[in-house]
N, C-alpha and C positions, 0 to 999 in steps of 0.2 A: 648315406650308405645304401647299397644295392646288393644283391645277390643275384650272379649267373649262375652257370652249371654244377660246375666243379670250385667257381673262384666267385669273390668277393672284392668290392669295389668302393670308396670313398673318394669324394675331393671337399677340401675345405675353403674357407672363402676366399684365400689366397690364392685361386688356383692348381695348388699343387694335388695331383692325384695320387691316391694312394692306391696300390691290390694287392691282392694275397692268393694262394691258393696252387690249383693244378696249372701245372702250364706244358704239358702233351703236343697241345698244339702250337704253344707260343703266346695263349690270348691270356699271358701276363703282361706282354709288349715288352719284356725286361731283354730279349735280344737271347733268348735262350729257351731250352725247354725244362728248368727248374722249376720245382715245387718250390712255393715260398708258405711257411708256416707263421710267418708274421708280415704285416704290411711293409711295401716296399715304393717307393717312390716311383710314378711311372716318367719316364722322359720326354721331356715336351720339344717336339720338332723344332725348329727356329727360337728356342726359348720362350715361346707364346704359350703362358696356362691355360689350364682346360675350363670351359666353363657347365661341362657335363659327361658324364661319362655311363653307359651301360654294357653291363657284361651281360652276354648270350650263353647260351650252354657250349660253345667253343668258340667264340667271337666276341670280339669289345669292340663298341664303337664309341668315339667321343668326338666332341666339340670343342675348337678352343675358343679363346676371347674374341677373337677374330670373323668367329659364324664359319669357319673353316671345317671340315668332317675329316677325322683320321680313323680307321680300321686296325685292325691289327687279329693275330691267334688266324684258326680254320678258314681255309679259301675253298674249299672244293669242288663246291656248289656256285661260287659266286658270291658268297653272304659280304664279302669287301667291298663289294661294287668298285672294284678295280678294272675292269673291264674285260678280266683271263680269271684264270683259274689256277690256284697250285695250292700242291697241299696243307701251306701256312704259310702264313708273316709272322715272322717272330718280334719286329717292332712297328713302331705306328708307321701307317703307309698314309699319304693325301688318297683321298677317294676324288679325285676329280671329277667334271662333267658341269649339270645344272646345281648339281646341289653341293660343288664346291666353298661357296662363299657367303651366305647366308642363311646357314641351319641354324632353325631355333632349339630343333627336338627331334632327339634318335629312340630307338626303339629295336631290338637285338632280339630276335625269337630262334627257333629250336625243334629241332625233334631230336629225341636221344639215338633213335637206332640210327647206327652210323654220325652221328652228328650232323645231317643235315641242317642250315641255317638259314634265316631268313632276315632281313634291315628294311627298317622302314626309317624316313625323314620326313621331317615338315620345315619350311623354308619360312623365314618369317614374314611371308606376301605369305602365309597361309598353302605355297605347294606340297602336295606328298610325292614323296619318291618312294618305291620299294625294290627289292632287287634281292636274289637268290635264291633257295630253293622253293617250287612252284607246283608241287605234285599234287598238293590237297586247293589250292588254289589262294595261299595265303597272302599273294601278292596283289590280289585284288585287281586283277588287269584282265580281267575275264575270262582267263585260259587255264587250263590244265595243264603244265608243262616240266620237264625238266627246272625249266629256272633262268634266270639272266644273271650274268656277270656285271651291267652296266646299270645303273639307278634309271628306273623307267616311271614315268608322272601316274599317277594313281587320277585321273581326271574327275570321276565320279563323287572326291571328296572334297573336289574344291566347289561346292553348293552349296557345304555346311559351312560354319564356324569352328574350327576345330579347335580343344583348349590344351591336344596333346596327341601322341601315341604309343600305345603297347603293344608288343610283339610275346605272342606265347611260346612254350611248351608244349609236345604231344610227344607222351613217351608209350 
């Protein structure tokens, strides 16, 4: 079980993902912008379960069994790593690129004002990707910036051992 911003997130060992909650932006992935007040199955692209899932304060990301990354909810900023911007996906989108096909572990951060977003990934060769909003410098790519739309290598964390990652909150 997880908690994002406004929503909440479960999958069980079968795969199947559960969430609940605000979905404004879509980052219920249920293909709408309904509020759900009890858990709701999320839909798995090609019929492939998920085998992790984190919600953001307006953005989900997950993994399926596959090592595949899907996105869904708030794009604005780029937090999809879809490689454009719009103001949401209301279902799971492929996050294509480098870290198409072998995520181990996502990691969904946030700032409330305006919902600005941030993802981060580790590949299981150990890469990190991070991608979207860049103003506080959370992407770890040594810049001050607006942000990227596209998942960019985080170089300076492939020297450690990494056992995961977490993406914050600043409200």
């Amino acid at each position: 079980v997880k908690a994002g911003g406004s929503i909440s997130a479960a999958f069980i060992d079968s795969g199947r993902a559960f969430i609940w909650g605000c979905s404004n932006e879509g980052e219920l992935g249920l293909n709408d912008v309904e509020r759900r007040a009890t858990p709701h199955v999320v839909p798995t692209p090609g019929g492939v379960h998920f085998a992790t899932i984190d919600p953001g304060i307006s953005h989900v990301l997950a993994v399926n069994r596959n090592g595949e990354l899907f996105g869904w909810g708030r794009n604005s900023h780029g937090q999809l790593g879809l490689a454009y911007t719009t103001p949401s996906e209301l279902k799971a989108q492929l996050i294509a690129g480098a870290t198409s096909t072998d995520v181990a572990a996502v990691a969904s951060g946030g700032f409330a004002f305006e919902y600005q977003g941030h993802s981060l990934a580790v590949t299981s060769t150990g890469r990190v990707f991070s991608w979207g909003w860049n103003a506080f410098g959370q992407l770890g790519l040594g810049t001050l910036t607006q942000g990227s739309a596209t998942p960019s290598r985080v170089f300076d964390l492939e020297k450690v051992s990494l056992c995961g990652v977490v993406g914050g909150l600043f409200k």
